[in-house]
C-alpha positions, 0 to 999 in steps of 0.5 A: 091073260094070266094073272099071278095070285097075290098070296104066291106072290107075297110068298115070294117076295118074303123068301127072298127078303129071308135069303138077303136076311141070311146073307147077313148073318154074322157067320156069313159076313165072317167067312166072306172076310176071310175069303176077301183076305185070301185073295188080296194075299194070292193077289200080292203073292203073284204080283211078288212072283220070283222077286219076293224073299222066301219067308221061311228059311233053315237057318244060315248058309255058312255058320262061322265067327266073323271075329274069328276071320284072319284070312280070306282066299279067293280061288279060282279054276285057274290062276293063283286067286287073291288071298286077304290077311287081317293084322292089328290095323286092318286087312292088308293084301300079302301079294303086293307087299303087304298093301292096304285093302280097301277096309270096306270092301272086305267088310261088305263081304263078310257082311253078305256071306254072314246074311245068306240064308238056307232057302229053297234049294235049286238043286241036289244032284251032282250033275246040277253041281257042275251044270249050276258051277258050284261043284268041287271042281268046277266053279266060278269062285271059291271062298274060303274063310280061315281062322287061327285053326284053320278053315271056318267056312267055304262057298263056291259061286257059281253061275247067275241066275240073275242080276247080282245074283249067283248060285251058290253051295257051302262045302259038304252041303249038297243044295245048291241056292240062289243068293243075292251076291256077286262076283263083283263082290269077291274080284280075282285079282289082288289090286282090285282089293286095294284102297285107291285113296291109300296115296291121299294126304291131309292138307292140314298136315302138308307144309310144302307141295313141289311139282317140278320148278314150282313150289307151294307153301302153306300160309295163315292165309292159304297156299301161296306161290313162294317166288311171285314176283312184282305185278304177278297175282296168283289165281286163288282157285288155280293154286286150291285145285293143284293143292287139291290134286297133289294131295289126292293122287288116284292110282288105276291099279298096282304093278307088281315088283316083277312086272316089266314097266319099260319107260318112254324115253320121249316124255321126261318124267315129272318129279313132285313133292311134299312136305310135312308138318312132321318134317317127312319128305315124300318123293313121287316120280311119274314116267310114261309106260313105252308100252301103255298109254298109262303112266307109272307112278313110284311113290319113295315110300312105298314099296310097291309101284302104282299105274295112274290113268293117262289123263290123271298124269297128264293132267299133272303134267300139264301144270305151268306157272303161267296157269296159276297166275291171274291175268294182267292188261299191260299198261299200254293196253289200258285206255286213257281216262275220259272226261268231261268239259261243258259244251258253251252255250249257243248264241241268244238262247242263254241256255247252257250247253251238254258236256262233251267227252274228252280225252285227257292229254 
């Protein structure tokens, strides 16, 4: 059998302890860091795929002056499209009568528009324009922001790419970009832009509250009942909850001064009240709509009319006094009082005997 020299052998062995000796050398170990670090980066970069942000961008999408925004408009390929006006104490919607927008909603948007940054464009051409939705005409939307010299900015929305995500393009700017809004973000109809707690009243303002033949009326205490009568106790929690819905009347949208509201001639409408600390009267009438299941709601002031949802009407409607009172047990009803006499003992065992229960006479 062959044997392997000892000399060759301890030469071996020395060069692999030299090569593992290399291996350690602190430019070897440098580089095998940086290589560990790149691929922990592509790790993260793929699992990020088309989730993660661009990190780099050219600047911002539309450049304007939020304080300079008095006006928004909404165009749309058709129809007329909501326009949005800033006077001294907030935005206000022209289209019906000047009404309240809600003031968040237009600041969220403004917010969006002012944060949408230049990434990578999707597309240049005129063709991906119109495939894409963005082009001049031919979109989902239109914003266009105006100032007091005129126009400050316009985006077109286009078709989404994704979940609260739409392509987007800035007039005079061929790219198109994906960006994180929505067409919920810039609703087409102008009582989608309303405040829905526009009709709400503080309660610490409000002395009296009528619907229908009852009336409440504001004490130290609490709300009270102002006719009870002898033996009738209202239930504290019933009177907070109608409180607590007269003074927080929700609308489902608003109807314009034109709009034909037939009223149904087979439910009698609901009247309601209240009146403030400041001595106004505000009036409400609630009718139902010959044509809808909802109901219409005229409010004495305010120009404009409101449409409340079926159930909150007749939620309202459905108001009795019998359903604010606490239930009484007629005196008939109530059970005699027991008593108790000692039983006598038994004969011989001295040992006195249990008590019985007895009905008083």
């Amino acid at each position: 059998m062959a044997t392997r020299s000892p000399t060759r052998l301890g030469t071996q062995n020395g060069s692999i302890v030299a090569d593992w000796r290399s291996l350690l050398s602190p430019t070897v170990m440098v580089l095998g860091a940086l290589l560990l670090l790149q691929l922990v980066a592509a790790l993260i970069l793929g699992l990020g795929g088309k989730d993660m942000e661009p990190t780099g961008t050219q600047g911002p999408l539309l450049a304007f002056d939020r304080d300079q925004v008095t006006g928004i408009r909404i165009h749309v390929p058709k129809g007329e499209g909501v326009l949005l006006a800033k006077i001294d104490d907030g935005w206000v919607i022209p289209a019906l009568d000047g009404l309240r927008a809600a003031q968040s909603k237009v600041s969220d948007l403004l917010s969006k528009l002012g944060e949408l940054e230049k990434g990578l464009p999707v597309a240049t051409s005129e063709a991906a324009q119109k495939r894409f939705k963005v082009a001049d005409h031919n979109f989902e939307r239109k914003l266009t922001l105006e100032g007091g010299n005129g126009t400050l900015a316009t985006l077109y929305l286009g078709d989404s790419p994704g979940f609260r995500r739409l392509f987007v393009r800035a007039d005079g700017d061929d790219a198109v970009y994906e960006a994180q809004i929505g067409l919920f973000d810039a609703p087409d109809k102008p009582d989608a832009w309303s405040d829905r707690t526009l009709l709400y009243l503080n309660k610490d303002n409000v002395q009296e509250l009528t619907i229908g033949e009852l009336t409440l009326e504001r004490k130290d205490d609490g709300w009270r009942i102002t006719d009870l009568t002898a033996g009738e106790q209202q239930d504290p929690d019933a009177v907070e909850d109608l409180t607590r819905m007269l003074t927080s009347i929700d609308f489902v949208g608003v109807l314009g001064a034109d709009t034909e509201s037939a009223i149904s001639q087979e439910v009698p409408p609901l009247k309601i009240g209240a009146v403030l600390t400041s001595g106004e009267t505000i009036g409400y009438r609630i009718a139902k709509l010959e044509q809808d299941n909802d109901y219409l709601l005229e409010v004495s002031n305010r120009p404009q009319r409101f449409k409340l949802a079926a159930y909150a009407a007749e939620e309202l409607t459905g108001i009795g006094r019998a359903s604010l009172l606490q239930e009484t047990v007629p005196a008939a009803e109530i059970p005699p009082l027991e008593t108790t006499q000692p039983v006598p003992s038994e004969p011989g065992t001295g040992t006195p005997g249990q008590t019985a229960p007895q009905r008083e006479p």
